[in-house]
C-alpha positions in Angstrom: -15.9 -5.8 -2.2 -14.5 -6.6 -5.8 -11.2 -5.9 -7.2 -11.6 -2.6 -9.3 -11.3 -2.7 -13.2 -7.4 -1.9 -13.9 -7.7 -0.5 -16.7 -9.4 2.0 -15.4 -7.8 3.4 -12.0 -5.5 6.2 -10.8 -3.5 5.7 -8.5 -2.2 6.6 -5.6 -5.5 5.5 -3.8 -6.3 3.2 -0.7 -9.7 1.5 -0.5 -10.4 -1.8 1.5 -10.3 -4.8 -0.8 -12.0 -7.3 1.7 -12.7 -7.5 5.4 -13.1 -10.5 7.1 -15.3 -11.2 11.2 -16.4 -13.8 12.7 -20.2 -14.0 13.0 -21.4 -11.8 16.1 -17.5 -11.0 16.9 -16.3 -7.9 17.6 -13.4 -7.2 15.8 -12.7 -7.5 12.5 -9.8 -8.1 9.8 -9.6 -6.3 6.5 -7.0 -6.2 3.5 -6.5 -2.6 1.7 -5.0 -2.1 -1.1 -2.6 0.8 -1.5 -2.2 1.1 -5.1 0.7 3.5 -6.0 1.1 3.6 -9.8 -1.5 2.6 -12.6 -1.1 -1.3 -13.4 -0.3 -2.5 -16.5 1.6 0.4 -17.4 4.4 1.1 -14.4 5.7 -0.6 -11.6 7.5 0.8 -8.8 11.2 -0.8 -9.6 12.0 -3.9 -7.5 14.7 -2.0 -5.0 12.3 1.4 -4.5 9.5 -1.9 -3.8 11.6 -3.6 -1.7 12.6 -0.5 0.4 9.1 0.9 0.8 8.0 -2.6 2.3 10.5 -2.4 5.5 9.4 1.3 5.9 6.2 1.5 6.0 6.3 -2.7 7.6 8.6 -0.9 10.4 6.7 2.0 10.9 3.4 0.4 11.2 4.8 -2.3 13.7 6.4 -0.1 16.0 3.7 2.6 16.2 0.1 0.5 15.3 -0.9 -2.7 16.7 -3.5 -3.4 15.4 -2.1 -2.8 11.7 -0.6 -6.6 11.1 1.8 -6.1 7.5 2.3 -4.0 5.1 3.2 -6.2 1.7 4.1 -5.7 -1.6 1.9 -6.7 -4.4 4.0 -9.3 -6.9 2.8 -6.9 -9.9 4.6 -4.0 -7.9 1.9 -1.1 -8.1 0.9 -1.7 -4.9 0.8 -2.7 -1.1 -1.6 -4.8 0.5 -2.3 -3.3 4.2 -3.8 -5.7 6.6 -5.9 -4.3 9.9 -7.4 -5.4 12.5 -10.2 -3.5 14.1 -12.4 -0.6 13.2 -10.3 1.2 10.7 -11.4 4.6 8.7 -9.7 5.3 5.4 -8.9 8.8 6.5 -7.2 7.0 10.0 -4.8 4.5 7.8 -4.4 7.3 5.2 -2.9 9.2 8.2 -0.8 6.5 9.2 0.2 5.7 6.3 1.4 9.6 5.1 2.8 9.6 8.6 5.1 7.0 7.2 6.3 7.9 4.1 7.0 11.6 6.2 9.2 9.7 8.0 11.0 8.1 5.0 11.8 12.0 3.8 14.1 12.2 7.2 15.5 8.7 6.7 19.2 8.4 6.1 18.9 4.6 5.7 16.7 1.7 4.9 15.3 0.2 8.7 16.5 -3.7 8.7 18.3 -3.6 5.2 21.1 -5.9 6.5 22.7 -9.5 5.6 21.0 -10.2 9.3 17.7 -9.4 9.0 16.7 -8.9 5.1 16.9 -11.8 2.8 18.3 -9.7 -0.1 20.3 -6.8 1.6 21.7 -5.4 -1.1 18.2 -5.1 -3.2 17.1 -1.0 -1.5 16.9 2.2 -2.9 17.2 4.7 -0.5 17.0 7.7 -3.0 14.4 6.0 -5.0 12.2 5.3 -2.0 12.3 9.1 -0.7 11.4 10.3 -4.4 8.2 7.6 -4.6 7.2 8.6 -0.9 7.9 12.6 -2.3 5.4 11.7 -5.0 2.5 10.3 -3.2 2.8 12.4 -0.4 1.9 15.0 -2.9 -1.2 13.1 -4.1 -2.6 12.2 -0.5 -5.9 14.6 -1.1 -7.1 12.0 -3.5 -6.1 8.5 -1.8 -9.6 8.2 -1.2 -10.7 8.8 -5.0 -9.7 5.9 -7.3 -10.4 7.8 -9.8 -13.8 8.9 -12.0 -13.8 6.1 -14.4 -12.4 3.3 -11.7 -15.5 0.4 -11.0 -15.9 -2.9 -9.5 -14.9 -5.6 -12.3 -18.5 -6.8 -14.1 -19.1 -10.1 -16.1 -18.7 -7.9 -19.3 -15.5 -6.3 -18.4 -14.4 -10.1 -18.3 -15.7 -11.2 -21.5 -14.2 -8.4 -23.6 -10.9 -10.1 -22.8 
């Protein structure tokens, strides 16, 4: 699969980026991208980022195996969601709401400590329910990228 046009999404949506198997193997790795807000024009500020990573990262760790990480993107509008075996969009979508419920009854940031975070004092507790408010309300369309979203072509490329 290609990376989708920017220009043209709308988020929230999840769709596999790439997926990765060795020849006649039987599992397989993919990465997803969980795009939360439309690039180029927002970003999901750098403590509400920060905080959403060890959520979702703790959530997935303790409950799904065979989910490896859940990552920020640098340009923060997204996650990259790395899997390992058969995965559905509907199953990880699950997972994933399941998550961000779970942030809504929070009453503090997992691992946000000088012990186990590199930059402890960098969370948004309030910021991260609002966000997780906010897609949770979306999560019909996470499949949807949106009508005018496509792969990028050559031409998209040379109108740069």
């Amino acid at each position: 699969m290609a990376d989708l046009d920017h220009r043209h999404v709308e988020p929230p949506y999840l769709r596999v980026m790439s997926s990765y198997g060795p020849p006649g193997g039987e599992s397989s790795a993919a990465v997803w991208d969980f795009r939360l807000v439309r690039p180029n024009r927002e970003q999901v500020p750098g403590p509400v980022n920060h905080s959403l990573e060890h959520f979702l990262g703790a959530y997935v760790r303790r409950k799904h195996p065979t989910i490896m990480n859940v990552a920020p993107m640098g340009c923060r509008t997204g996650l990259y969601v790395w899997t390992i075996g058969p995965w559905t969009i509907d199953a990880l979508a699950d997972v994933l709401a399941s998550g961000l419920r779970a942030i809504g009854e929070a009453e503090a940031v997992p691992l946000a400590n000088v012990i186990q975070c590199g930059c402890a004092h960098y969370h948004s507790l309030q910021g991260v329910k609002e966000l997780a408010a906010q897609l949770l309300r979306h999560r019909a369309g996470w499949s949807d990228p949106g009508p005018d979203a496509h792969e990028v072509r050559e031409r998209d490329l040379f109108l740069l």
